[in-house]
C-alpha positions, 0 to 999 in steps of 0.5 A: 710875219709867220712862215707860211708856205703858200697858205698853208703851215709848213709841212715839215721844219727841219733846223741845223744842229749846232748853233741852230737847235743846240748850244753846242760852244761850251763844250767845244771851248772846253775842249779846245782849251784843254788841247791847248793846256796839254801844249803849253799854251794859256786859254783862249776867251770863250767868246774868240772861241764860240763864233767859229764852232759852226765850221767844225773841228777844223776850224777850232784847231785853225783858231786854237793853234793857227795851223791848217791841215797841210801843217805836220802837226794838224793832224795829231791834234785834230784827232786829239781835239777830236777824241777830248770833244767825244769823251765830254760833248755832253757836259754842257751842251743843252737846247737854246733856251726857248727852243724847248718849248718851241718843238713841243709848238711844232709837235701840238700841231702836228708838224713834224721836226728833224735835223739835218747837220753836217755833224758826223754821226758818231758825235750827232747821234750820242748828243741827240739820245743826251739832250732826249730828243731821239724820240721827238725828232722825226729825222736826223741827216748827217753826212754818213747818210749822203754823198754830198753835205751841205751846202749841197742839198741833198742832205735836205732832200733826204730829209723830207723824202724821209718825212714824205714831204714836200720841200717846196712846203718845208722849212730849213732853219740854220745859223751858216751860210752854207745851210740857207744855200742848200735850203734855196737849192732844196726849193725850201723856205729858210729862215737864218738865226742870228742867235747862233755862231755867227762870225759877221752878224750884219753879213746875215742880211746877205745870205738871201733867206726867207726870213731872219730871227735875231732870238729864238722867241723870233723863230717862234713867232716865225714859226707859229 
């Protein structure tokens, strides 16, 4: 059935970044296999990689070298990891097929679209003027904008104060548990896909979103 808020189409559609709006994993696995060639150490498979690229840099050294930041040598290659991505984030990464000709739905309606990530913007901001979606996209919230980042709604408000929509009339698509609890905290209708980086694929029934797209073609429906 379509996301309608009350009996009216949204106000606004916000979706997250990574795994959500833009398949982001190739790059990622790249770079973090290179990290690990410069250590000596074999290529991990791409899809041991993927399913955590929505938990951030972070976790791409927790899963490329089974270390945490209290380690002496997470910091070196967080930074390294860090500076490999920003050099070649935009090689490969492209929209989530389908998605493209989601948003020009949106924009045939009239139905404003942003982004609201927990990507910093130095990396959010190149990847959105890349994929040539700077003059489409009605609002990008990254952390450099808010006190507090998702799971924390405030990002999500900001967005639709942004839009000056209501975010009882907005929806929030995202592929993290974090994202559809700050849609709920936001008073939003949210919408969870599972097309995305998804560790446990069955733990989506959890999260207490509105809805749940298994394909971007889902969303779409959901969407119309």
């Amino acid at each position: 059935m379509p996301v309608t808020t009350g009996d009216r189409r949204p106000a606004a559609v916000l979706f997250d970044l990574d795994g959500t709006l833009i398949d982001t994993a190739p790059d990622f696995i790249r770079c973090l296999n290179q990290l690990r060639q410069r250590h000596g150490l074999p290529p991990l498979p791409a899809a041991h990689i993927r399913r955590s690229v929505s938990n951030g840099a972070r976790a791409m050294i927790q899963v490329g070298f089974g270390i945490e930041p209290d380690h002496p040598d997470y910091q070196e290659r967080h930074t390294a990891f860090l500076d490999l991505y920003e050099a070649g984030m935009t090689q490969e990464t492209t929209l989530f097929e389908g998605m493209d000709a989601l948003l020009a739905s949106l924009e045939a309606r009239a139905i404003p679209w942003g982004i609201v990530t927990n990507k910093p913007a130095r990396f959010a901001d190149p990847l959105v003027r890349a994929l040539g979606l700077s003059e489409r996209c009605a609002t990008l919230i990254c952390p450099d904008h808010v006190r507090q980042r998702k799971p924390h709604p405030e990002p999500l408000l900001l967005a639709c104060d942004r839009l000056g929509v209501p975010a009882h009339a907005s929806v929030y698509v995202g592929d993290h548990e974090r994202d559809i609890e700050a849609g709920r905290r936001a008073g939003m209708h949210t919408v969870a896909v599972r097309y995305g980086y998804i560790e446990e694929p069955a733990a989506v029934d959890s999260w207490q979103a509105d809805f749940i797209a298994d394909t971007v073609n889902d969303l779409a429906k959901l969407l119309q």
